[in-house]
Phi, psi and omega in degrees: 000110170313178200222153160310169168234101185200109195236117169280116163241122165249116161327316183225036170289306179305164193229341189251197162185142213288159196302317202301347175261325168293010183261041175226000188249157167237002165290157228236192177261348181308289170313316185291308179342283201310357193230021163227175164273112178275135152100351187289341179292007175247275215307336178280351149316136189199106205301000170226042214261129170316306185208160189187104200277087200240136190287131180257005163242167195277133175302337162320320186235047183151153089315107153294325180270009157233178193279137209306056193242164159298319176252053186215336177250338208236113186277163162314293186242170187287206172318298177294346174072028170227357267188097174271141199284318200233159175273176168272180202075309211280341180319151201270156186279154163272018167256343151309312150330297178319318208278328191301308175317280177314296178320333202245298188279307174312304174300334181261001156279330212254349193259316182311288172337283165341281143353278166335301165304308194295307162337275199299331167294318152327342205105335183269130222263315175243146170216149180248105165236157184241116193234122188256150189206158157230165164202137157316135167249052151281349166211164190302169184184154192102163166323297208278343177086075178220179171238171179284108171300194179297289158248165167214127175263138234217082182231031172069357165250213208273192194273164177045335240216301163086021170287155175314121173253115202299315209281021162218025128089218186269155206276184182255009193170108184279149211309320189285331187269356139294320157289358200242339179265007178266296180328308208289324191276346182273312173305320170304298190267006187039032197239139166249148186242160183266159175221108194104336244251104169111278171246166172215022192105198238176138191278352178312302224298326184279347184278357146303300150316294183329306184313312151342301166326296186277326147344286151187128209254051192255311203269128130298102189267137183247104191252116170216147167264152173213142167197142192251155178286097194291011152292352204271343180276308196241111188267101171300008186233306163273023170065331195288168187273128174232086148327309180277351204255278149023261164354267209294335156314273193334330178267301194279343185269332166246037131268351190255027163257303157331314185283304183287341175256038150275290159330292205278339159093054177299094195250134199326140177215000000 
């Protein structure tokens, strides 16, 4: 069956780490779960999605959605920003940092990469990626310290509008084709969704473009962060899972993703 040139990374998708870091840590097993994207290693699944990257380490120990540095992929604090990741002294050293980054960050850019490549030897002119997430609204998030709608999509430009912002430079998915995948997630899902709103995009999207570049810099790449609200999953008060609710977010947000590389006239290869 051809496949879209449609490429999905969920990034934070792991939820655990391995003991030998967790004793060194003081988040709890709770806290660490609350500080990956849970279930996004199912929800990012898309049955014509090209390729699909789901991260096997905990962002605790590398960010995949920053830039490969010690100080820069690896935080202080979780999500609440109160919460300290490592204990003290135990925090990893920066040649421990170095080495998780070769283990972790690099290889999982280079598979990407890799992809990327294989599209274009296809033929392919638009390429769509989608770098996926979720977050709890039990707490603020984002620049502004905002809480989480249901979903929010994501291209470096403004609130509502998804127009061009000069100090963040071009957008990664232009503003009619951001209203036309907000429209598209309303019709599937009847959940409404922001723009901009919270987040505003994510360094996967630009090292994807970039990479693109140097590839041939012919191919158009389209870029969106999409995160969805993990209550729409998780019920924070009674701890349970709604697996079928799950499902059907799933089915239905990648159908209004279909639609949007339709849109952009992404063609099957």
């Amino acid at each position: 069956m051809a496949k879209l040139p449609l490429i999905i990374s969920a990034p934070h998708a792991c939820s655990t780490v391995p003991r030998k870091w967790r004793k060194r840590m003081l988040l709890n097993d709770e806290q660490l779960w609350h500080f990956s994207d849970p279930f996004t290693a199912k929800t990012a699944h898309h049955p014509h999605a090209f390729s699909i990257h789901v991260a096997k380490n905990h962002r605790s120990l590398g960010d995949l959605n920053r830039a490969p540095t010690p100080e820069t992929a690896f935080r202080k604090y979780d999500f609440h920003g109160k919460n300290k990741v490592w204990k003290d002294g135990r925090e990893p050293t920066n040649f421990e940092k170095a080495a998780l980054l070769q283990r972790n960050w690099f290889p999982y850019y280079e598979e990407i990469f890799e992809k990327l490549r294989k599209l274009i030897n296809r033929g392919a002119k638009r390429i769509l990626f989608i770098d996926h997430h979720n977050t709890a609204s039990d707490h603020p998030a984002g620049d502004g310290r905002e809480y989480m709608p249901a979903i929010v999509i994501s291209n470096f430009g403004s609130k509502h509008r998804g127009a061009r912002v000069k100090s963040r430079g071009d957008l990664s998915l232009p503003a009619p084709a951001m209203k036309f995948f907000q429209k598209a997630l309303w019709e599937e899902t009847e959940l409404g969704s922001e723009v901009n709103q919270v987040y505003h995009g994510g360094y996967s999207i630009q090292w994807i473009i970039e990479n693109t570049k140097l590839i041939s810099p012919g191919v158009k790449v389209y870029g969106v962060q999409f995160e969805y609200n993990l209550g729409l999953i998780h019920n924070p008060l009674s701890g349970k899972n709604d697996l079928i609710a799950m499902e059907i977010l799933q089915r239905k947000v990648n159908r209004a993703i279909t639609k949007l590389a339709e849109y952009l006239k992404c063609d099957k290869c």
